[in-house]
N, CA, C and O of each residue as an XYZ file, in Angstrom:
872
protein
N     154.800    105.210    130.213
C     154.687    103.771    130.412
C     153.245    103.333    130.255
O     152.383    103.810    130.992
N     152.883    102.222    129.092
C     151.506    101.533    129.098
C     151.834    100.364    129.553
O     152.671     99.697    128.945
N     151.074     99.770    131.020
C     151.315     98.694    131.679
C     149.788     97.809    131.663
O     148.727     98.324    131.310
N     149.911     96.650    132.036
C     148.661     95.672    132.682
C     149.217     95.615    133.865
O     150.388     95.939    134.065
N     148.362     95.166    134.820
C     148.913     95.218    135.923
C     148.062     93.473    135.829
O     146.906     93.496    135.408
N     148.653     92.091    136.212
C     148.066     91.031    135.725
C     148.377     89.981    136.502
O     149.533     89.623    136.728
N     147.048     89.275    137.079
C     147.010     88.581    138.396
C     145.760     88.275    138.740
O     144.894     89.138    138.884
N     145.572     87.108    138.890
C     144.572     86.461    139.708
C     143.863     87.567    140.453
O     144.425     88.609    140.792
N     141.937     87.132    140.809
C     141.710     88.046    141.815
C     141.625     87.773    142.777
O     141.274     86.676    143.212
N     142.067     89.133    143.610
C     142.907     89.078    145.203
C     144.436     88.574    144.848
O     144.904     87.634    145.491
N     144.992     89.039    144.097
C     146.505     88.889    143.842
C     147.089     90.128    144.477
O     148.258     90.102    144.862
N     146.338     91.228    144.612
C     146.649     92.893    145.129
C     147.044     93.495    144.143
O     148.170     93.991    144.123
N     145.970     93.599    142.835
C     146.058     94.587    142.065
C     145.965     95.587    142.269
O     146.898     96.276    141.855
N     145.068     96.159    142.855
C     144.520     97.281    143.386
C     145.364     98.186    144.101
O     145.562     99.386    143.908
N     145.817     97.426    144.940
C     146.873     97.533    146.263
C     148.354     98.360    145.909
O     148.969     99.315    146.385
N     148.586     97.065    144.403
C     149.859     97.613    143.635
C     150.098     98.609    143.393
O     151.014     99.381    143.673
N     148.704     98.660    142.481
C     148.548     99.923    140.960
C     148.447    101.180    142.122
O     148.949    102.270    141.845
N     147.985    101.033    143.019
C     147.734    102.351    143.747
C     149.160    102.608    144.218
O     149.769    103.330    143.428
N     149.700    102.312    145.034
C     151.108    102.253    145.248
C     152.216    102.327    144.199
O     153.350    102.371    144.675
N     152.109    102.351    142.748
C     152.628    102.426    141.738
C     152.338    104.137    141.515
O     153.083    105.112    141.607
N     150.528    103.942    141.095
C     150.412    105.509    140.855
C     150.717    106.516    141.788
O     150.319    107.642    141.491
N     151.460    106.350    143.074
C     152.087    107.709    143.880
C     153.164    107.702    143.323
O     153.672    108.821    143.258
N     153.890    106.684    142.769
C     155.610    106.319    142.790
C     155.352    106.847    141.112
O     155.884    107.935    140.890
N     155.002    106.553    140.544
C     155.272    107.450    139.313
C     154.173    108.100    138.685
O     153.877    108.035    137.492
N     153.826    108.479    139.223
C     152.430    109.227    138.743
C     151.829    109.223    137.262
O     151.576    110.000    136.341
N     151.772    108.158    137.531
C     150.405    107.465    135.925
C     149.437    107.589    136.497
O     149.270    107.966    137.656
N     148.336    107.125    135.344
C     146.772    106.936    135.693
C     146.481    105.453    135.660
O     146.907    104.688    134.795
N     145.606    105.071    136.832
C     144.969    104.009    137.107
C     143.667    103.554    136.029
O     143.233    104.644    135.656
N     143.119    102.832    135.582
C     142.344    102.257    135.258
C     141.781    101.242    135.425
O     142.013    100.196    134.819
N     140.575    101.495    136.672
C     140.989     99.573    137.287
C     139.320     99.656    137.242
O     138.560    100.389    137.875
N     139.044     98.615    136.241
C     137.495     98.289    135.574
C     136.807     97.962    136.635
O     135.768     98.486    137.036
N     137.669     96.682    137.300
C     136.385     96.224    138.309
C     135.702     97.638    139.221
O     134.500     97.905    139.217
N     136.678     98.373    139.915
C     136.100     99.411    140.476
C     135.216    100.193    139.917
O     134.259    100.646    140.547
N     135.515    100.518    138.262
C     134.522    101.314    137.710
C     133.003    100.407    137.584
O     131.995    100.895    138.097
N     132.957     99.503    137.100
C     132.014     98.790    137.257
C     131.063     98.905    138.521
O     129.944     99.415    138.556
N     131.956     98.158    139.813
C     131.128     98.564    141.432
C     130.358     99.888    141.196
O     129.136    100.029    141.159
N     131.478    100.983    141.020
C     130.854    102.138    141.220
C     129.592    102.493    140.330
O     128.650    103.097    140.842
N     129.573    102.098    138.925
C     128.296    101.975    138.331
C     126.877    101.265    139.049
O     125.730    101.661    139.259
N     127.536    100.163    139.263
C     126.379     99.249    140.132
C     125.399     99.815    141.223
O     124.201     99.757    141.498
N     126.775    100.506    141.788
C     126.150    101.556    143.285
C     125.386    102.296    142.998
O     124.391    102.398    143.715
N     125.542    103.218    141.696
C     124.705    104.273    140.865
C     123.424    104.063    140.526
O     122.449    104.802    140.390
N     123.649    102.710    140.399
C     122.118    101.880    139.556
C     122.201    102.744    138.097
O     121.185    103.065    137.481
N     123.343    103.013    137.723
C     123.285    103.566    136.278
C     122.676    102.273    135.232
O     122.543    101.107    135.605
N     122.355    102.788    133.866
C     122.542    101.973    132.810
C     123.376    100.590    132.897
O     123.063     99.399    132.915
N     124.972    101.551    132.956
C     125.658    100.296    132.912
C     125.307     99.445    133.798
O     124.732     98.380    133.572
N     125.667     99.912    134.953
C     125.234     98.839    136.389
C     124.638     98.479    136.192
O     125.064     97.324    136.144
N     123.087     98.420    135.798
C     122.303     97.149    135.975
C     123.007     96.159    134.551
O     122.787     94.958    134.704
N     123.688     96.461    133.415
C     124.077     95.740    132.898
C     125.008     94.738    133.037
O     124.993     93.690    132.391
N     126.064     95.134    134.123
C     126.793     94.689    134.213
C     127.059     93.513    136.173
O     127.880     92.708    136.612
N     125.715     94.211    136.686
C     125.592     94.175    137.932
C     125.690     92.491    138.192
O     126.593     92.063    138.911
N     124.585     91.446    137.485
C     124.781     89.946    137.462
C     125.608     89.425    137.360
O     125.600     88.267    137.776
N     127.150     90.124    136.574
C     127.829     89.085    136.009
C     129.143     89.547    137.120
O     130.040     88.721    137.288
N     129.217     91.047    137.944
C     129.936     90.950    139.220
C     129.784     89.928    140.077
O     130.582     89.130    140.568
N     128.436     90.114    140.191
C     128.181     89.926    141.613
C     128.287     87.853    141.083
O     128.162     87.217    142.129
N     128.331     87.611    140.777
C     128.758     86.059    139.824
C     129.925     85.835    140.386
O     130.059     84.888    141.162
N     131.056     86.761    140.050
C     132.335     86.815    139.726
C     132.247     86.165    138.294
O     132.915     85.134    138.225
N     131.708     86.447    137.343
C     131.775     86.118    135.867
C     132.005     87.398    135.302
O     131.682     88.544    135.614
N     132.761     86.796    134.233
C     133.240     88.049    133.119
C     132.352     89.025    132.088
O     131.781     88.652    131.063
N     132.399     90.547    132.711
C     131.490     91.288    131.533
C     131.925     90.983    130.142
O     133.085     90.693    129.850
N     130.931     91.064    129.292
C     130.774     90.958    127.892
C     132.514     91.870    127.249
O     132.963     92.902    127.748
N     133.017     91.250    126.325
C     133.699     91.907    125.559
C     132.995     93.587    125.468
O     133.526     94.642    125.815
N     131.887     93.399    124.984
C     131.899     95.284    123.944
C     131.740     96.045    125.218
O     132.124     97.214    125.251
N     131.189     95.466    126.309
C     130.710     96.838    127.462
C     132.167     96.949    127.724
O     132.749     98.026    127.588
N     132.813     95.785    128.124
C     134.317     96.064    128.872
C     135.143     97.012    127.441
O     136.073     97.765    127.729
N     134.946     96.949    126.788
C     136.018     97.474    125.795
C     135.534     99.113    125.586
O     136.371    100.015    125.611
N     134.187     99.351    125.394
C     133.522    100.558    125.681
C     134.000    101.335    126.671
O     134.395    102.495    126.562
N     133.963    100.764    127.502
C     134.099    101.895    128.794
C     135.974    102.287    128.722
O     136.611    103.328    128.559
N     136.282    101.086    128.903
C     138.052    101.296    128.557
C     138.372    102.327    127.697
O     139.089    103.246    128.090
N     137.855    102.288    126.376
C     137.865    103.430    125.489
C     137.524    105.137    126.449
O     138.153    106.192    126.532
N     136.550    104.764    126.876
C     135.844    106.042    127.351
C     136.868    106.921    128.072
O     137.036    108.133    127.933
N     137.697    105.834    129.091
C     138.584    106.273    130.494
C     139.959    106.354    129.768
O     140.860    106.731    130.518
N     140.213    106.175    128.907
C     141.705    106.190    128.314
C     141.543    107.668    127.383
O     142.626    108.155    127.059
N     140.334    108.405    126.936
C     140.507    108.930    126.283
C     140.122    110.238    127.003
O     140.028    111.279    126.353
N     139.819    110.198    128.797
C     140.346    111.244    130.016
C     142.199    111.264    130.674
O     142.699    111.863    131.626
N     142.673    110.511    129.853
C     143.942    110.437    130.486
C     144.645    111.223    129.694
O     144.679    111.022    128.480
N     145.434    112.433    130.404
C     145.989    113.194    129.550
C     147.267    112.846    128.447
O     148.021    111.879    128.560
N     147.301    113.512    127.741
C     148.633    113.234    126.653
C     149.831    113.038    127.236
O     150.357    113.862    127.984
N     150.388    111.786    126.880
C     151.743    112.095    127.170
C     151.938    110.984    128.597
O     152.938    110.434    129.056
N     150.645    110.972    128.970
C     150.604    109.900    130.830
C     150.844    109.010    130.346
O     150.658    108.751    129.157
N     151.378    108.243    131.275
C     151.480    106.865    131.812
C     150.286    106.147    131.993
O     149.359    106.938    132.161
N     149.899    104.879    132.029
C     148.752    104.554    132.399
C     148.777    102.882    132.553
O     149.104    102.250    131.548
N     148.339    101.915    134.158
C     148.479    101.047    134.712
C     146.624    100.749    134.008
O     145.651    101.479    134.193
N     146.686     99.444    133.210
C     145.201     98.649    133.219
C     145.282     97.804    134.404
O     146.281     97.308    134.926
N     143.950     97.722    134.763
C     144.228     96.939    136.374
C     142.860     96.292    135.617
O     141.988     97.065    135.218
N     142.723     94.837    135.443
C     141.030     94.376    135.164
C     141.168     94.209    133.253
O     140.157     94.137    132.554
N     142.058     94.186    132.891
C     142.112     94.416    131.464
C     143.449     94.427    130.709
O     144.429     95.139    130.929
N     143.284     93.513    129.801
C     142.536     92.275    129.112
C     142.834     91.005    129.901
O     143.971     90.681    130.246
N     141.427     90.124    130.232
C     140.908     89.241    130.945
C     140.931     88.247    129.774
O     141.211     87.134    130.219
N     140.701     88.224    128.153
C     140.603     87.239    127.775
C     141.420     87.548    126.283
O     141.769     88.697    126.009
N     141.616     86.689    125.591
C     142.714     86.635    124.423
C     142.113     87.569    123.663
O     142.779     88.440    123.103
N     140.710     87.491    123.550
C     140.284     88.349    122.351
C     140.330     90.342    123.090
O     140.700     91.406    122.594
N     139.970     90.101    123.915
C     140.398     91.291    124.831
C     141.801     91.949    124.347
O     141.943     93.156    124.151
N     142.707     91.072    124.202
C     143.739     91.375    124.541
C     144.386     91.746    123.189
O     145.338     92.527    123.184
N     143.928     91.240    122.090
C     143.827     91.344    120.548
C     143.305     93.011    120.034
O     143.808     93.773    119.209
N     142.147     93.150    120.875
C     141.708     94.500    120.864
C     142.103     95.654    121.610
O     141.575     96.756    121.458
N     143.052     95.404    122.437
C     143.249     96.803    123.168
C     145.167     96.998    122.163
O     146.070     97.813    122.353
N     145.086     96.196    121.478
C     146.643     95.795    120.418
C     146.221     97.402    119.713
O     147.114     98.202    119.433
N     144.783     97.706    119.492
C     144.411     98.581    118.321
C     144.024     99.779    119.166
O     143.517    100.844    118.813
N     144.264     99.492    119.965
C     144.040    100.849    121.109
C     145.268    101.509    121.588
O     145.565    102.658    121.263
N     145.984    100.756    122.374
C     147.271    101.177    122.808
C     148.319    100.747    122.651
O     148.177     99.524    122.645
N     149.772    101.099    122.452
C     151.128    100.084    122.636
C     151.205     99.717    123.983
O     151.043    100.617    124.808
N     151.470     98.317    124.465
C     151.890     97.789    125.776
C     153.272     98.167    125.729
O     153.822     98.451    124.665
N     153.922     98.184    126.964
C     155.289     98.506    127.423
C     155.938     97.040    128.507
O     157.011     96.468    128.319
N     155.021     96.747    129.504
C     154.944     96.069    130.197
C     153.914     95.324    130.381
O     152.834     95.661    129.897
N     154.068     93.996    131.226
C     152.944     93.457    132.075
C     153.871     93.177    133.304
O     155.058     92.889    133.454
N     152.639     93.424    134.228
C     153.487     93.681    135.927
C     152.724     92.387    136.673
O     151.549     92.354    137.038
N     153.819     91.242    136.802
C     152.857     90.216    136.694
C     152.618     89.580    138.274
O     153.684     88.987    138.439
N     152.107     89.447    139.074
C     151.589     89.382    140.514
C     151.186     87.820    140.713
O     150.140     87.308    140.313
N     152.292     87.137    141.456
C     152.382     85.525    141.331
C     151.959     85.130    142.834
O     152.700     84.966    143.803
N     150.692     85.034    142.761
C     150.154     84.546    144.664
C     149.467     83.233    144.391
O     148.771     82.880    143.439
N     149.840     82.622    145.454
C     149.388     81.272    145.609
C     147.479     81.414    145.664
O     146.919     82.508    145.732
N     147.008     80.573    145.635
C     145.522     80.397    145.871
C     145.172     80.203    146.775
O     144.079     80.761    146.863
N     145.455     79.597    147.834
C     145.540     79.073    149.386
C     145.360     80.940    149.707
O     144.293     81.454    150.041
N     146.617     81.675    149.512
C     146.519     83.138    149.969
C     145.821     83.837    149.585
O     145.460     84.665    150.421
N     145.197     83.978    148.168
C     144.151     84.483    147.857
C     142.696     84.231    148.349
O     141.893     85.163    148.377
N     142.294     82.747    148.807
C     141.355     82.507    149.214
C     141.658     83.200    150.624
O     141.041     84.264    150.669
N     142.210     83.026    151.498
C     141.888     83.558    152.767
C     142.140     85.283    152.771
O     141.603     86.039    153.580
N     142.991     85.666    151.780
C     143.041     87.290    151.993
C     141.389     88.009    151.399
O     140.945     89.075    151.826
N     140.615     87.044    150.244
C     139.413     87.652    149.845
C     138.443     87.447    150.483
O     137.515     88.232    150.290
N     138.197     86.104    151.702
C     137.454     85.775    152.270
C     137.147     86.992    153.303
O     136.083     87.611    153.294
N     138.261     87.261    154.225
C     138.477     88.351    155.110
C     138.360     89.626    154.590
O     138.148     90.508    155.422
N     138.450     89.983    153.328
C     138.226     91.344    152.930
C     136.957     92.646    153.223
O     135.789     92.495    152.863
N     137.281     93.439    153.674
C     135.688     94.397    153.888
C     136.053     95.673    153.007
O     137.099     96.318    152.943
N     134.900     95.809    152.387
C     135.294     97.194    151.334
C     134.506     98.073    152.043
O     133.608     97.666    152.781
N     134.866     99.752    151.823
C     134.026    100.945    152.483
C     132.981    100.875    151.809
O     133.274    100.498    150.675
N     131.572    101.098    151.961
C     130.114    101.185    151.112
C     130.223    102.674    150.289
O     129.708    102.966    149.210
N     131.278    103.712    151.392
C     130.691    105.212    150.432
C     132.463    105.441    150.091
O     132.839    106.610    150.172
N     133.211    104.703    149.833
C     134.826    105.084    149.498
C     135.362    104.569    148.538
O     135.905    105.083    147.561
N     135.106    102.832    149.008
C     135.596    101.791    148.577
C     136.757    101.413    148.775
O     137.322    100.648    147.994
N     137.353    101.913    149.927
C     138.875    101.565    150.782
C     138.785    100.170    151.011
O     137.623     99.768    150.946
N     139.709     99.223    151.281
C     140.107     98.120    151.559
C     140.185     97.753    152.464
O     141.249     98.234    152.854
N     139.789     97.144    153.256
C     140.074     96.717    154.665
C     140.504     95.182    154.764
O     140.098     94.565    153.779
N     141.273     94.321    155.753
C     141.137     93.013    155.837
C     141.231     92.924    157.733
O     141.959     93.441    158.581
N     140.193     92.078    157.750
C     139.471     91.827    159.025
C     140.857     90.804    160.116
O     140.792     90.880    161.342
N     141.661     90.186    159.625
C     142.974     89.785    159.764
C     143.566     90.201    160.058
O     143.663     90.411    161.267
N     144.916     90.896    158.669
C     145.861     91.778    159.030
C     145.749     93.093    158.643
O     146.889     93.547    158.548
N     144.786     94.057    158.331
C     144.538     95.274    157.528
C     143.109     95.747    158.289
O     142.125     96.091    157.634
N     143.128     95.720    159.546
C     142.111     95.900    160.303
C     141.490     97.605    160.435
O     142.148     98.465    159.850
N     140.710     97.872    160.913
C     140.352     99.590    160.719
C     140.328     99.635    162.202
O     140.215     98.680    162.970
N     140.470    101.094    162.526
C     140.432    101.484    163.791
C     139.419    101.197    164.899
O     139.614    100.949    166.089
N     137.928    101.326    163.975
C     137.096    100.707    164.532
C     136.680     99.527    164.083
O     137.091     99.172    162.978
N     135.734     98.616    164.868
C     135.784     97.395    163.811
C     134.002     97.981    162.749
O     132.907     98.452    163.055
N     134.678     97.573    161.546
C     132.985     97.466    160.483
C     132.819     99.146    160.259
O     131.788     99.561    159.731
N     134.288    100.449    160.849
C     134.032    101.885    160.235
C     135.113    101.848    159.669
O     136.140    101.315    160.089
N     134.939    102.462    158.588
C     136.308    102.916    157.170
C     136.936    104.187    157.982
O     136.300    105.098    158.512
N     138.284    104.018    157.941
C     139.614    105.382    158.785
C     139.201    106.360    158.227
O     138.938    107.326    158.943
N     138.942    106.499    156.387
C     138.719    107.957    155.924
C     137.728    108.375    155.727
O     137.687    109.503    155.236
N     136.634    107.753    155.980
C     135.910    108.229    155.689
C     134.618    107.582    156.801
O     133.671    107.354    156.048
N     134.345    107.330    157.762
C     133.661    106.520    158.445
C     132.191    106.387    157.930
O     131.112    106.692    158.438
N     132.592    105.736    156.555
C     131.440    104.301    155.803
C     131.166    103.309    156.615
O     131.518    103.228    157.791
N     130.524    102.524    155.993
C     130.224    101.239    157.007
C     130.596     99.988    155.436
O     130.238     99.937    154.260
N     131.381     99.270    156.238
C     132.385     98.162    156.117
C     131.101     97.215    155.110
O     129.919     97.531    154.969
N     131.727     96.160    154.598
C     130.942     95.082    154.141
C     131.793     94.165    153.633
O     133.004     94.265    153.431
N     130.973     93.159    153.424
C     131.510     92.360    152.475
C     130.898     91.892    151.411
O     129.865     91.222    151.404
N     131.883     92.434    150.001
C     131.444     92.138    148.414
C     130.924     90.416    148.074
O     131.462     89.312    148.158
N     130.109     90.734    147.821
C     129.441     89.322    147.166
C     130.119     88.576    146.598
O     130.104     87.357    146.769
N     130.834     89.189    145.822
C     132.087     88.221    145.034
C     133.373     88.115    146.348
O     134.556     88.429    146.222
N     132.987     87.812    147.044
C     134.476     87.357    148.339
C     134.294     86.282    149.015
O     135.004     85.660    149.805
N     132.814     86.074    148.438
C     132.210     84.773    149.139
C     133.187     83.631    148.728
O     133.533     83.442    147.562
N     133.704     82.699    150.057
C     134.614     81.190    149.365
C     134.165     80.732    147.759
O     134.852     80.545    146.754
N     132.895     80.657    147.971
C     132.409     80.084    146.847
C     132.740     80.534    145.351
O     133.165     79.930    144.366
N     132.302     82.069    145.644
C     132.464     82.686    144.654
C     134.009     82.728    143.957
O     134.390     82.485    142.812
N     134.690     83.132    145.139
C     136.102     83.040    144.792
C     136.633     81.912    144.202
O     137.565     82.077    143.414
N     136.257     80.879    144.410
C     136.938     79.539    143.403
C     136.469     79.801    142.211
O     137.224     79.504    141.285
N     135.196     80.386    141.875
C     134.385     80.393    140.472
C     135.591     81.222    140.010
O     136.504     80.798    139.301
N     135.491     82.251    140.423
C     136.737     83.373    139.836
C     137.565     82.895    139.873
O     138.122     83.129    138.801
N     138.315     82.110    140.601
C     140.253     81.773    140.203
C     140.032     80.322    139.234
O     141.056     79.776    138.823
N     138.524     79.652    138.845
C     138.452     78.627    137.658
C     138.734     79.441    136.375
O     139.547     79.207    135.481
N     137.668     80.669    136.540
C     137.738     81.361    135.184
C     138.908     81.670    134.576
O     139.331     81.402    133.452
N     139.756     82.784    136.257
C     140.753     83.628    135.861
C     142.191     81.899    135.119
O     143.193     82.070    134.425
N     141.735     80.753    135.571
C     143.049     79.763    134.929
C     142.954     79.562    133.467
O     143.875     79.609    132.652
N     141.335     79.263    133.201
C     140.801     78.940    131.816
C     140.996     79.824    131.388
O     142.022     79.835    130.708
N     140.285     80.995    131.461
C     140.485     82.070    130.171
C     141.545     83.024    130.240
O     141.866     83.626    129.215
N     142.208     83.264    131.475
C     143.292     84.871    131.755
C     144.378     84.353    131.148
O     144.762     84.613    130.007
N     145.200     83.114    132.455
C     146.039     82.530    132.191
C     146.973     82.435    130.853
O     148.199     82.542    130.897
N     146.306     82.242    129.790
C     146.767     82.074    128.621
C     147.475     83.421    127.756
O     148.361     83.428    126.902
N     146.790     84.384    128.286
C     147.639     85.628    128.134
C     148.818     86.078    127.938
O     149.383     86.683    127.026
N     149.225     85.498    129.414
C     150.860     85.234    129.664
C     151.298     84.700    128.440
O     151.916     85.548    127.797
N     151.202     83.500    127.820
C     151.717     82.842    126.766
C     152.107     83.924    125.537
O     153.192     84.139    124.998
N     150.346     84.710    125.240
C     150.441     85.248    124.369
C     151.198     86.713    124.109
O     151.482     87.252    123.040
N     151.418     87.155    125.464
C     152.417     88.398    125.362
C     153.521     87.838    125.579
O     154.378     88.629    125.186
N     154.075     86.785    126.042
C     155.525     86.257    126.112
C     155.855     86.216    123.971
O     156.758     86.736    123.316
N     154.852     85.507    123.601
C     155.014     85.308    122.337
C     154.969     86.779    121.414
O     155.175     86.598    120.214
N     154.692     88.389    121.890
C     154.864     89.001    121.288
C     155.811     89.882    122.034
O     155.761     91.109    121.957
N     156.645     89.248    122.731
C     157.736     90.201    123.344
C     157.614     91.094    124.243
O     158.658     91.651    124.584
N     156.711     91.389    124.707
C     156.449     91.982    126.350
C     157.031     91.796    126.981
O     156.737     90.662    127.359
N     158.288     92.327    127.810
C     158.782     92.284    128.803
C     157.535     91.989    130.259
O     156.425     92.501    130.404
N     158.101     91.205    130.963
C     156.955     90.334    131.570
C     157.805     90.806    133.424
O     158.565     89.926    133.826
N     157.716     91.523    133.968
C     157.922     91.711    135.300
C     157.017     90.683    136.955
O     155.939     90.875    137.515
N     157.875     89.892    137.144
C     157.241     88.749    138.051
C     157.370     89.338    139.783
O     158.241     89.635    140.601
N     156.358     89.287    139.701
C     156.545     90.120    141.611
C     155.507     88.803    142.506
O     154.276     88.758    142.508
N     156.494     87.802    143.230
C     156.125     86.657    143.965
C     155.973     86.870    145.510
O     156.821     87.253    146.316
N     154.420     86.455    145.742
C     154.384     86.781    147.242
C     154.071     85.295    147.584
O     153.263     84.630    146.937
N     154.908     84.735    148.860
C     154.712     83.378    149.236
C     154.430     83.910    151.014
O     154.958     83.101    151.777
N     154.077     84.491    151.381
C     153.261     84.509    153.037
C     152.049     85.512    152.563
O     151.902     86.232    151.575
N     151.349     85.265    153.579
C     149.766     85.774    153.509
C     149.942     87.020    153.796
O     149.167     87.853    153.325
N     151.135     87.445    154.734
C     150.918     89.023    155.496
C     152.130     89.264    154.816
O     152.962     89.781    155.562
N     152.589     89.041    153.477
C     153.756     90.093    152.781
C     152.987     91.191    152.591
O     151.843     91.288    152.148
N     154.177     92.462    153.194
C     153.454     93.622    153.318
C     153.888     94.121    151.894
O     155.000     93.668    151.623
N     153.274     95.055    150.713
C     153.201     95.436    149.564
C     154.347     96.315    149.183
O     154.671     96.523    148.014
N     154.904     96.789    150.162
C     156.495     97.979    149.733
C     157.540     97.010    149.098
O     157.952     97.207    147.955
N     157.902     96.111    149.750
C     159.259     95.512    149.076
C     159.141     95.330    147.521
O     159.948     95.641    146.645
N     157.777     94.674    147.415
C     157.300     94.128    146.118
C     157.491     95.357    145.284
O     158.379     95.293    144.433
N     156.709     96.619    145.403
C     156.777     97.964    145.118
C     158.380     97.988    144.456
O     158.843     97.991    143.315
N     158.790     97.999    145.473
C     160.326     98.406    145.213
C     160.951     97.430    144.409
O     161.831     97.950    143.724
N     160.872     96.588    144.283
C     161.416     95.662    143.067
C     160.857     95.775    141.846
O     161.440     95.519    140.793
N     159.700     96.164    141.956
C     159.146     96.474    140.651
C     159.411     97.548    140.177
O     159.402     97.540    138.946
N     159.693     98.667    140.725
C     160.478    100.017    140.132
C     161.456    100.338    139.547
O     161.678    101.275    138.780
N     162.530     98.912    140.208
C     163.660     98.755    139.754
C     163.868     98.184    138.930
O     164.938     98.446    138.380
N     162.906     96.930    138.250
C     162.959     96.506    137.107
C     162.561     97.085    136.252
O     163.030     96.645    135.202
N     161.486     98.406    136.015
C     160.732     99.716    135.611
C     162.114     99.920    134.584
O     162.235     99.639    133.392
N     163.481    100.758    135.924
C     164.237    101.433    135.560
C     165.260    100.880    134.626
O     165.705    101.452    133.631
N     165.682     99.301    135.216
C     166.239     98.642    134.070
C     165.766     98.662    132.507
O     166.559     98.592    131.568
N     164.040     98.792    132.350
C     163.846     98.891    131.224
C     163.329    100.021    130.757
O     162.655    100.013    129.727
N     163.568    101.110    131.431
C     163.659    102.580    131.260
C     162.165    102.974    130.787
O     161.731    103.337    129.694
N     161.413    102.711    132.317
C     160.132    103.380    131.976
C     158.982    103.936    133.078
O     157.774    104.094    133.258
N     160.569    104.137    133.783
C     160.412    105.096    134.940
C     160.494    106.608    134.638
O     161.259    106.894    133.717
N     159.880    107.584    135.212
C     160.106    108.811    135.199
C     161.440    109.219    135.398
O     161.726    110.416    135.397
């Protein structure tokens, strides 16, 4: 199975794709994380790419398409593989046509009202990058990560502010996507969360089952 996993940010991509990759054991590819983790490095990339995170603005076409190349071509023969962060914009999406066959898009329908308050509250681990929400996804201690006892924060891009910049972009430029894989026949899988504390299994489970209807489950 070659999937997008495709949704607003703070839709629970992350959340999904991870919960997907136990249930059928594909490989993840989820840019934004690779990116952070560059940043943290102070590698090359990171400082290249470090302004336009911490923005919530979109990396350049060639770096994002570069690295994608790089991580698709560690995934063994024959895998499965969930894009989480990719393709963000039409021309993106034109170019990964010459990279891989799509199978699916796994499409994650959350209101904005819920996204703003689930990203506002969000704390990521500094040495893990586990998820926390200060709300309903609380850690044992408050501001220490369960697996790893990091110390908690909050990403620059979670700021209110920031977050509207990101859900302007993700309408103008993502949005249109949808159109364009409806128009090349992508089976389009809709997984709708309407409360703030829908917990992520049910969703899981409906999405597996529509997987199997179109036979691209293990």
């Amino acid at each position: 199975m070659k999937a997008i996993i495709f949704g607003a940010p703070g839709a629970g991509k992350g959340t999904y794709s991870t919960r997907l990759k136990a249930k059928l054991g594909v490989e993840v590819i989820a840019m934004g994380d690779i990116f952070r983790a560059q940043v943290k490095e102070n590698s090359e990339l990171g400082k290249k790419v470090k302004s336009y995170v911490e923005k919530g603005a979109l990396v350049p076409d060639e770096i994002v398409v570069e690295v994608l190349k790089q991580h698709l071509a560690k995934v063994p023969s024959g895998a499965g593989v969930i894009l989480d962060g990719f393709p963000r914009t039409l021309e993106q999406a034109k170019t990964l046509e010459t990279i891989l066959k799509l199978d699916v898009i796994l499409l994650l329908d959350v209101p904005d009202w819920i996204i703003i308050e689930r990203l506002s509250s969000r704390r990521t681990c500094k040495n893990c990058n586990a998820v926390y929400n200060i709300r309903f996804l609380k850690p044992k201690i408050e501001n220490i990560c369960d697996k790893c006892s990091g110390e908690l924060y909050q990403r620059p891009d979670d700021s209110p502010d920031v977050i509207k910049n990101r859900l302007k972009i993700h309408q103008d430029q993502t949005s249109p996507l949808l159109v364009y894989y409806q128009e090349k026949n992508v089976p389009i899988i809709i997984s709708k969360t309407t409360a703030i504390d829908t917990p992520p299994e049910p969703l899981v489970e409906q999405m597996f089952e529509e997987l199997q209807k179109l036979k691209l489950t293990p």
